[in-house]
N, C-alpha and C positions, 0 to 999 in steps of 0.2 A: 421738585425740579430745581436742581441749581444753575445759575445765572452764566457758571464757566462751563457750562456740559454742551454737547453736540447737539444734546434735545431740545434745549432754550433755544440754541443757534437755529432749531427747525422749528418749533414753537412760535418764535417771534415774529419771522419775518410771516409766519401763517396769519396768524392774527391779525398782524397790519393789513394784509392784501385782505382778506375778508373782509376788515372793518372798513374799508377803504371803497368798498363797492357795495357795502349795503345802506339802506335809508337811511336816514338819518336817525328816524324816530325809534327805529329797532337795535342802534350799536349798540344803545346801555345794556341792550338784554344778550347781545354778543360777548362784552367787554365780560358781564358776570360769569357768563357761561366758561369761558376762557380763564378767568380766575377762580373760579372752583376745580377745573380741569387740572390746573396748576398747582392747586392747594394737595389734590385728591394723588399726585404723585407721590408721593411721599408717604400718605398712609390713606386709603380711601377711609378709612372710621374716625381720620379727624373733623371729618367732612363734618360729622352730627356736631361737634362739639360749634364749632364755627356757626355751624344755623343755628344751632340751641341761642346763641350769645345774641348774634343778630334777633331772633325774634322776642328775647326777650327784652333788650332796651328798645326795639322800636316799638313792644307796646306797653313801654317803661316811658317814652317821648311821648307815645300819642295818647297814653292816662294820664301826663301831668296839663298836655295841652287841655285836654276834656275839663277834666279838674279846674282849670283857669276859667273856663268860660264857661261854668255853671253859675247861674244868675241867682239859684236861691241857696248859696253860701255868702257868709259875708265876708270877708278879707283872711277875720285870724282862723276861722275854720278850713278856708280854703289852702292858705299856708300851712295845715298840720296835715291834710291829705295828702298833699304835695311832697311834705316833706319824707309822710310815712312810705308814699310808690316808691319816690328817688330811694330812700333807703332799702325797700322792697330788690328794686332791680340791682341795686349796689351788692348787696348782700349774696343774691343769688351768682354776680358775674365774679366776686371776690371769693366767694365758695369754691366756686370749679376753678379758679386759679389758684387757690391754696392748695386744696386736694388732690391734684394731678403736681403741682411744682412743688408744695412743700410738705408733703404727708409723710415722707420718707426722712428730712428733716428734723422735721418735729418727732418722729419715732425716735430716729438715732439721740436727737437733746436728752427727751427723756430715760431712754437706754443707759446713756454716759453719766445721770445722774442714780438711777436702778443699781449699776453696777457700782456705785461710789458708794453705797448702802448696804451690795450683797444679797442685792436682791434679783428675779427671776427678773431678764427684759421682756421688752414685745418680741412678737412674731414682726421679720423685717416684710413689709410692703414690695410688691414689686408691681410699680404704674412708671407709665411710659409717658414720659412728656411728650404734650403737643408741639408741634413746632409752631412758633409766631403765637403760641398763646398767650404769650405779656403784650407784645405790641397793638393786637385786635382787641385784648379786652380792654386795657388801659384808650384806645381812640373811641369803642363803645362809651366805655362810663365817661370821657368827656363830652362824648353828643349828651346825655343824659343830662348833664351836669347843666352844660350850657342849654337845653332847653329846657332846664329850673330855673334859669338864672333869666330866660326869656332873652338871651343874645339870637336865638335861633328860632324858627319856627319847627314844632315835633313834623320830621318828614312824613308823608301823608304813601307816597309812589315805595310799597315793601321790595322792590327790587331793586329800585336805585339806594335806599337805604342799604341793601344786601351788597352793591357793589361797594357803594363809600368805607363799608367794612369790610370788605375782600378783593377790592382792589390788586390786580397780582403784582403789579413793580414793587410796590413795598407793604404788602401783607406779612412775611413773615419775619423783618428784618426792620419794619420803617422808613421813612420818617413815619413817628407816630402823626399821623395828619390830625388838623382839627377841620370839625362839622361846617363852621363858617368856611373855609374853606373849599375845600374837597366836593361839600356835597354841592353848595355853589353851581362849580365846573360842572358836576355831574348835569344839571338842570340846565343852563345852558350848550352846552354841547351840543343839541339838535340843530342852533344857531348859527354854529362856528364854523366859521370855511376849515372844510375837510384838508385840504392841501396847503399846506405852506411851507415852501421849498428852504426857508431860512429859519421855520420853526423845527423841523425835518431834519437838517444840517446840525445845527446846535444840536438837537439833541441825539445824534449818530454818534456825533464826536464829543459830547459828555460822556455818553456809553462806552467808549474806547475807551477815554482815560482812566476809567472806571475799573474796566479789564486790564489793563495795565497796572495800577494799584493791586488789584487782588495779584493775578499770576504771574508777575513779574516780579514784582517786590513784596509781597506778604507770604506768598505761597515758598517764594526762596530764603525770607527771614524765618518762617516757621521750621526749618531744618537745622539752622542755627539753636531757637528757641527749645525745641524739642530736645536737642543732642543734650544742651547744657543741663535744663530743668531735669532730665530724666537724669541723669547723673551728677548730679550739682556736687555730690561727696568727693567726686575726684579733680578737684577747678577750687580755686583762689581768685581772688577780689581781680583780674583783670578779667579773666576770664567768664568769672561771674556774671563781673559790672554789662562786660560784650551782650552775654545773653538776656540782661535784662533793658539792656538799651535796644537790644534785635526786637524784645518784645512789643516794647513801646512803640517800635516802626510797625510790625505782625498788624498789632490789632488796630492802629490809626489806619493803614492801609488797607484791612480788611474789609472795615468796618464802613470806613469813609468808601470804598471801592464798591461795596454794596450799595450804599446809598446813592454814590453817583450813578450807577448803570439805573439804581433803581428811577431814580429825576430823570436821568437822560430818556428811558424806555420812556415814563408817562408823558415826557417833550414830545417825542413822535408820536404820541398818541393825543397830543394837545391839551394835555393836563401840566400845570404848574404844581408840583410841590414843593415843599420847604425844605431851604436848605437845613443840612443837618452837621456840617463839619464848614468853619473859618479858620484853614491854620493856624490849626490847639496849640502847636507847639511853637507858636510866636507868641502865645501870649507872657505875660509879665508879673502875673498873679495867678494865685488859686480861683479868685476870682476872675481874674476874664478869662482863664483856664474856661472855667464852666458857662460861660458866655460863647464859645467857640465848640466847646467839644459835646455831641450829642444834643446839639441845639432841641431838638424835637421835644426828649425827655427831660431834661434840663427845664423850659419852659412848661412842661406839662407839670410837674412836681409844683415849681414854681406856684401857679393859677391854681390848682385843685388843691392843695396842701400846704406850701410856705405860706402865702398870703392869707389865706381861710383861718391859718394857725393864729394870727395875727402878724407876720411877714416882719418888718423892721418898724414895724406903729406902735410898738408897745416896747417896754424897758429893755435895757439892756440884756439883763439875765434871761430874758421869756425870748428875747430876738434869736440868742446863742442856742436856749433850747429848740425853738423854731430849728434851725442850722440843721441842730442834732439829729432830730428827730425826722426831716427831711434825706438829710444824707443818709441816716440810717435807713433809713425804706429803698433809700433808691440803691444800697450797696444790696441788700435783701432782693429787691426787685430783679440785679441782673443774675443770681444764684442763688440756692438754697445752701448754703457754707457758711460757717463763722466766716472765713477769709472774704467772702464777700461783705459781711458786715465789716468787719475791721477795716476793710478799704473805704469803705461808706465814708462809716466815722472817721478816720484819717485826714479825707476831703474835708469834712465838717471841721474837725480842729483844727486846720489848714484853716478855712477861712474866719475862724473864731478869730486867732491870729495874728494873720493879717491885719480883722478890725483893728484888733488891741494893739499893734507896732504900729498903726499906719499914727496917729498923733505925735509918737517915739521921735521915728523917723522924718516927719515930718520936720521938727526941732531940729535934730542933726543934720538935714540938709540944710535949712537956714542957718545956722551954726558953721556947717562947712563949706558955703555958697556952693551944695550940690546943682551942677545943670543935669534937672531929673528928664530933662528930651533931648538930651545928648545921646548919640551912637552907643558910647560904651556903656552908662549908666542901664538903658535899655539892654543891652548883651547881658551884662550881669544878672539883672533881674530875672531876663528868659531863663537861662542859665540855673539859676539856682530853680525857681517851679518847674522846670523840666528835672533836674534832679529830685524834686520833693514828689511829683507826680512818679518816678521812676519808682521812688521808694513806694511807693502804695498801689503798682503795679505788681510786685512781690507777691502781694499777698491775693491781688485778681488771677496770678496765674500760678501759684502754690496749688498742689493737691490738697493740704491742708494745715493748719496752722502750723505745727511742728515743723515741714518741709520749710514753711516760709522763713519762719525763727531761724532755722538753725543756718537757710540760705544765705540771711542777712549777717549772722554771725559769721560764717566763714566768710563773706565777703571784706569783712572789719577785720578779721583775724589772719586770716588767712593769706599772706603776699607773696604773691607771682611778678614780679615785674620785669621780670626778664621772660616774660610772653608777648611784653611787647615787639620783642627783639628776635627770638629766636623762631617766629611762626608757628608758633602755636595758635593762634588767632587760625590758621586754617586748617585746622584737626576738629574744630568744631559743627562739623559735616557739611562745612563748603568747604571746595577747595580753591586755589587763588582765583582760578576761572571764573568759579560761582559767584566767588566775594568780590571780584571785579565787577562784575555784573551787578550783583547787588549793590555795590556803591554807585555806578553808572546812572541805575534806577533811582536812587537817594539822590545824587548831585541834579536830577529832573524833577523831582518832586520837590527839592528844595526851594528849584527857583518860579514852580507854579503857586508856591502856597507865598511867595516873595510877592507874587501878582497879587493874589487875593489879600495876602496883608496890608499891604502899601499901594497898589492902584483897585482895590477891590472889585478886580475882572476874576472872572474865570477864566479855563485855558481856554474853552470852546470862543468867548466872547473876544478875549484876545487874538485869537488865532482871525478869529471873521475879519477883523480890522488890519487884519496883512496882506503882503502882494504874496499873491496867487501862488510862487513859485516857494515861496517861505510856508505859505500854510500846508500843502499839499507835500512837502517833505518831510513835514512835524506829522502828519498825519500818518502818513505811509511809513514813517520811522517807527512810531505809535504799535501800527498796525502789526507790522515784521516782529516787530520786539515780542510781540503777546504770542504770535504765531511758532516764531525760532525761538525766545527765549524764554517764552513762558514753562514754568516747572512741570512738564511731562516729561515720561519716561521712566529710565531704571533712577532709580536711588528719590526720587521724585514722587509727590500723594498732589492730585490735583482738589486741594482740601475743602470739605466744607466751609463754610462763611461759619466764623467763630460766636457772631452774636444769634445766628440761629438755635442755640441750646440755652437761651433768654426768654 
């Protein structure tokens, strides 16, 4: 079930009103019910794979707790049980995500080197990826993780363990939640005043602008995106440049537009989750690039993998590999594609980089008494990692390498600059209507992510702090927009959420 469909629209407000008048003690076993309901749209036999996972880390938590509090082990015997379960469950939940997302993968690697020899390939695979099964497994194995590490207690209640992993606002999409967290709220919640007219509010109108990001501005730039990518052989560097700049809007909009409806739903539902996007593209490096964008995964990598690696505690060279080796899982993590690796890595060299200019740099500003918190020093800098981020964008939305190579080269080789003059910019399957619109869209989001940069509001929270007749025409503007201008109709795909095939 997706988030911009009629069904959500009658889904949701169902669930509220039931949750809303049943006990207190009973919602959790509502909320699950209603998140499996939710899961099971989309394909009812993803259902097993989702229990499979749940039951096996929660009694992957409840054998490391046991394990802890056996009296006749002594310390280092009980650390190597310990270690061997978490490996146990780790193994089995990185199994069924290898084999459903990259089995077809690793056939074709192999293939392409079979055929570079003249030899027979394999028989091709044909498995159907789960939807959300990187997000659910990856928030599993950090319950796991964290209750080896004893930041948690192993959950004891297998249903509320089953919602904290199936949770429907962001089971399939994220935020990847953590166990401190999440499962928390779950436990309280029998606690919490059901009603709160100003927890309610916020999070309606997170949910809005949420739907506005997706079908106003992602679903209108992927028309753009689509037109150019699928013919990129007939376009030159302005042309190009447009569609890969359209993409950059596509999937921050998409992406971030899921996650907000996904906050804003669990708001009305009285769950806090974490934020997952701070206007990425304010930032000023590749580094706070990745401080901003995907916050959820970003930090998950981060705790389970950079740090464990030995993080930046150890030399130079082992830090950069750390980098590498990081980015490369998590370019791996959003596809089964070299192009997804190669993006990975690009981020990683990006921030290798950085390290190594920032001392460079540092000299030359002293040398040229740079004011590095000046206006324009800051533009430039956004400016350029918006452009370095564009380029490794290429290669996320390339079908495959070759397309990407060859995209980038025409883009360098290639000049059109008299598109910027003669309209061609609206043969790209908007027309000036469309692309008015879509800039309309851009000049609003511009100056919301202006809020979250510089006064670190959201719109919902900014909007609370206005007179009544100000918020209530932002809203209703909000609202009309998704309604009239949201991308239904002829010429128009009310598109899935892009990071759902993750």
């Amino acid at each position: 079930m997706l988030f911009n469909t009629i069904d959500f629209l009658i889904f949701f407000p169902v669930v509220l009103l039931v949750y809303f008048v049943l006990p207190a003690k009973v919602r959790y076993i509502w909320l699950l019910a209603a998140s499996y309901y939710f899961y099971m749209c989309w394909n009812p036999a993803y259902i097993i794979l989702l229990l499979f996972s749940t039951l096996v880390t929660y009694v992957c938590g409840r054998t490391l707790e046991w394990i802890r509090g056996r009296g006749g082990l002594n310390e280092k015997n009980k650390k190597r049980w310990m270690k061997l379960a978490l490996f146990i469950g780790f193994l089995i939940n990185i199994g069924i995500l290898i084999y459903y997302k990259y089995t077809n993968f690793l056939v074709d690697t192999v293939n392409m080197a079979l055929r570079a020899v003249d030899l027979q390939p394999l028989a091709d695979f044909d498995i159907l990826l789960p939807v959300g099964i990187s997000f659910y497994t990856f928030q599993c194995l950090g319950y796991t993780i964290d209750v080896y590490r004893e930041q948690i207690r192993a959950e004891k209640n297998l249903v509320k363990y089953a919602l904290f992993v199936s949770f429907f606002p962001q089971l399939v999409a994220g935020p990847i939640e953590r166990s401190e967290n999440l499962l928390r709220q779950i436990h309280e919640e029998p606690g919490r005043k059901l009603w709160n007219y100003r927890r309610v509010t916020l999070g309606l109108t997170t949910m809005l602008w949420g739907f506005f990001m997706k079908v106003v501005i992602a679903d209108r730039a992927a028309v753009l995106v689509n037109t150019v990518f699928d013919s990129y052989e007939k376009y030159g560097m302005v042309c190009l440049a447009v569609g890969v700049i359209a993409f950059a809007i596509q999937i921050y909009c998409d992406f971030a537009g899921y996650s907000t409806i996904a906050i804003g739903a669990a708001q009305v539902l009285g769950f806090e989750l974490m934020e997952n996007f701070n206007a990425p593209y304010f930032a000023t490096g590749i580094i706070d690039f990745w401080h901003r964008w995907h916050i959820s995964l970003s930090t998950w990598f981060r705790d389970y993998l950079y740090i464990p690696l030995g993080g930046s505690r150890c030399g130079k060279r082992k830090n950069y590999r750390n980098i590498l080796i990081t980015f490369t899982l998590s370019g791996l993590w959003h596809g089964a594609d070299w192009t997804y690796v190669i993006w990975g890595l690009l981020h990683g060299i990006y921030q290798i980089l950085e390290k190594e200019l920032a001392p460079v740099m540092k000299k030359i500003h002293s040398v040229c008494h740079t004011r590095t918190e000046s206006f324009g020093y800051r533009l430039f800098r956004t400016l350029v990692t918006f452009l370095l981020v564009d380029v490794a964008w290429i290669f996320f939305r390339a079908d495959d390498l070759h397309q990407a190579l060859h995209y980038i080269q025409r883009m360098v080789t290639i000049h059109d600059w008299w598109s910027l003059f003669n309209q061609s910019i609206y043969t790209l399957g908007l027309n000036i209507r469309e692309m008015n619109i879509l800039l309309a869209g851009l000049v609003f989001l511009f100056l919301v992510d202006c809020l979250r940069d510089k006064k670190k509001q959201t719109l919902a929270g900014f909007l609370e702090e206005q007179w009544i007749g100000f918020r209530w025409s932002v809203l209703l503007g909000l609202l009309f927009s998704c309604i009239i201008l949201g991308c239904y109709g002829p010429g128009f795909d009310s598109a899935q959420f892009i990071y759902f095939q993750f």
